[in-house]
C-alpha positions as CSV (number, residue, x, y, z in Angstrom):
1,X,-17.0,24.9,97.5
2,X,-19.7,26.3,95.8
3,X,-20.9,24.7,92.6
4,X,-20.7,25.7,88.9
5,X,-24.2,25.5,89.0
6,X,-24.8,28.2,92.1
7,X,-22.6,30.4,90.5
8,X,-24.5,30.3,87.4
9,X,-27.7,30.9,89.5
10,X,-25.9,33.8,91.3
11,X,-24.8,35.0,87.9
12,X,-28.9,35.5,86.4
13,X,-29.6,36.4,89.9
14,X,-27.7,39.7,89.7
15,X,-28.5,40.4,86.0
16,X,-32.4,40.0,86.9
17,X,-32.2,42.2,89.9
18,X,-35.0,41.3,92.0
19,X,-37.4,39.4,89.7
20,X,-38.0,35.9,91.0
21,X,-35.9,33.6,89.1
22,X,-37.1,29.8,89.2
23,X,-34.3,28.3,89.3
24,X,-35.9,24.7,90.6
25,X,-36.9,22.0,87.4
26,X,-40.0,20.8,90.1
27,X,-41.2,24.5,90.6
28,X,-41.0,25.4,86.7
29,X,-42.7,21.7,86.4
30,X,-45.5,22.8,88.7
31,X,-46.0,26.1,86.7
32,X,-45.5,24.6,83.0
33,X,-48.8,23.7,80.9
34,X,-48.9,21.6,78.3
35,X,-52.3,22.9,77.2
36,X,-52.7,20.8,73.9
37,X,-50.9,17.5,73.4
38,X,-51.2,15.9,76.3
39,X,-54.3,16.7,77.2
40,X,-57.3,14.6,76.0
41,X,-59.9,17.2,76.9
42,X,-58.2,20.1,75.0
43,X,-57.3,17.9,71.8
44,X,-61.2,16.7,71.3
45,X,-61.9,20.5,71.8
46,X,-59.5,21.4,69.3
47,X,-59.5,18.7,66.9
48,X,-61.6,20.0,64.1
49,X,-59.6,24.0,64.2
50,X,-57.9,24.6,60.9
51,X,-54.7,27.0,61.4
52,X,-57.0,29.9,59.8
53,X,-58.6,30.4,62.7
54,X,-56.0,30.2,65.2
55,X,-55.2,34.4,64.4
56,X,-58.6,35.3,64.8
57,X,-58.2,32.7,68.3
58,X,-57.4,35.5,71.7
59,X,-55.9,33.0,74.2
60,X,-56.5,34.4,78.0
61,X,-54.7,33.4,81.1
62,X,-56.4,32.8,84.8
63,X,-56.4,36.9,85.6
64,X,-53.9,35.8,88.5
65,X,-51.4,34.9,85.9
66,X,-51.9,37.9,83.6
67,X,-48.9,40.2,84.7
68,X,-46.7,37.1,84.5
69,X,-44.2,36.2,82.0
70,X,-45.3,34.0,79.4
71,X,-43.4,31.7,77.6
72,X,-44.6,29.5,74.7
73,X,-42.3,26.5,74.4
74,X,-44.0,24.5,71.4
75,X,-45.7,25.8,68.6
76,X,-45.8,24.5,64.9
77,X,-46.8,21.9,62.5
78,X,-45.4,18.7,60.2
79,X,-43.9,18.7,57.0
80,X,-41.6,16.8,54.5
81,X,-38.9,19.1,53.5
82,X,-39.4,18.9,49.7
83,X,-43.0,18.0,49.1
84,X,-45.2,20.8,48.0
85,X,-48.9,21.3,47.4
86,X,-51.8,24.1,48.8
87,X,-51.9,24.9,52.0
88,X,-54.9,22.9,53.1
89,X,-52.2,19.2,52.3
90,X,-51.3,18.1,55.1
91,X,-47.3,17.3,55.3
92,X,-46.7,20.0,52.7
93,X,-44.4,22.9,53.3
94,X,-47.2,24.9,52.1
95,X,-49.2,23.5,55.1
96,X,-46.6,24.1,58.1
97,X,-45.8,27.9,56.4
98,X,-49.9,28.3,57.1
99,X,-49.8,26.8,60.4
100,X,-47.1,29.8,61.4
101,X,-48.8,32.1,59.4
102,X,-51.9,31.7,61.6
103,X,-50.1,31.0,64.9
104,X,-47.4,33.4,65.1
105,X,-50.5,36.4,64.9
106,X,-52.3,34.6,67.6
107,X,-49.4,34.3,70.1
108,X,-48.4,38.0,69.6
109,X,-51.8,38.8,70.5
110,X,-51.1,37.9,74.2
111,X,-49.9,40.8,75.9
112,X,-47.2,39.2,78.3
113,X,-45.9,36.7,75.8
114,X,-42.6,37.3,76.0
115,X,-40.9,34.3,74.8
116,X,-41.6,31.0,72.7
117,X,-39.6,28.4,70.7
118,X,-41.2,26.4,67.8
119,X,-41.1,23.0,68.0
120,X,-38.7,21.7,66.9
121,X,-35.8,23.6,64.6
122,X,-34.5,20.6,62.8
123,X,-36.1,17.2,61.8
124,X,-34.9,14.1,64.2
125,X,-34.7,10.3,64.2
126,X,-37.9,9.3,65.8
127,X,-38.3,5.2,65.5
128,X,-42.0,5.5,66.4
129,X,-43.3,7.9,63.2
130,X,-43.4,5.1,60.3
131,X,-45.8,7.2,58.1
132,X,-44.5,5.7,54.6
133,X,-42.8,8.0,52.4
134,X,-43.4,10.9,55.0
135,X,-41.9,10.1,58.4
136,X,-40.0,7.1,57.3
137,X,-38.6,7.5,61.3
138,X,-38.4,10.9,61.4
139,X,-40.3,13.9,63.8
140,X,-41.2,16.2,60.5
141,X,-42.0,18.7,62.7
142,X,-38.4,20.9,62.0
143,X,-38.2,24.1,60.3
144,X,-34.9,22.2,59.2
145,X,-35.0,18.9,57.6
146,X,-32.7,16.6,58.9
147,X,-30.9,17.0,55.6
148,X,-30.1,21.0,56.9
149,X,-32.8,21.9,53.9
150,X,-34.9,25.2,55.6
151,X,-38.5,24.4,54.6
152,X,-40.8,27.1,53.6
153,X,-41.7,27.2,57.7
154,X,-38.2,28.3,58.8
155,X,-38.7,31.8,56.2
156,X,-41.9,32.8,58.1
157,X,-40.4,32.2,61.4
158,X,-37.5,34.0,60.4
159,X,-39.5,37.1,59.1
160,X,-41.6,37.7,62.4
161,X,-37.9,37.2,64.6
162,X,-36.9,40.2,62.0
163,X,-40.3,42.2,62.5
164,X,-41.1,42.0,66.3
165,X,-43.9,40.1,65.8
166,X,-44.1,37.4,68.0
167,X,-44.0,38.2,71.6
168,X,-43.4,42.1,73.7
169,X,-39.9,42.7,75.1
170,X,-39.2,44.8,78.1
């Protein structure tokens, strides 16, 4: 009996023709990056970068990988749906709007870029993120709060989904 699974497989198979579909979580594991976060050698690198730079910032890919697919799978910044200041304070609205600003020019810029996803859509119970009267337990990183309030963020997101500008279709 063949499983729901490998008929879902079969399925993307024929719509894809003859591109190579990973369908394996330990292959796609062995080809993901996380080039930022987990990384203590990129993070003391790219500690003192302000989002302003990041559209004038042309990320490359080993030539090898250059006529592959890419995907971007977390992108973003923090804020507290609600609080408001310039750009430059941090957990402002004002401050993750600049951060996708800056970031969504820079990731169109790579010419096989043909997916991403922002991290994260909607703000989430986190017990470890006990910033007082920020965090208070929460990720802040949603476009959403968990309250279903669209921050400032979620607008510029939704603006270069409308416009093409984040990524090259096919």
């Amino acid at each position: 009996m063949v499983s729901r699974t490998d008929e879902l497989k079969a399925e993307l198979r024929s719509l894809v023709g003859a591109v190579n579909v990973i369908d394996s979580g330990e292959s796609l594991e062995t080809l993901s990056k996380d080039f930022y976060w987990y990384s203590p050698v990129l993070k003391r690198q790219l500690d003192d970068k302000t989002a302003d730079a990041a559209d004038t910032t042309l990320w490359k890919t080993a030539p090898d990988l250059s006529d592959k697919p890419l995907m971007v799978s977390e992108f973003g910044g923090s804020a507290k749906a609600g609080l408001h200041g310039p750009v430059t304070q941090r957990w402002t609205e004002e401050y993750q709007a600049n951060i996708y600003r800056h970031q969504i020019p820079m990731l169109h810029k790579i010419p096989h870029l043909r997916g991403s996803s922002a991290w994260i859509l909607m703000d989430f119970r986190s017990p470890i993120r006990v910033l007082p009267n920020i965090q208070d337990g929460f990720n802040r990183k949603g476009l959403i709060s968990d309250k279903g309030q669209k921050k400032a963020a979620f607008y510029v997101l939704q603006k270069a989904y409308k416009d093409n500008a984040l990524g090259h279709a096919e």
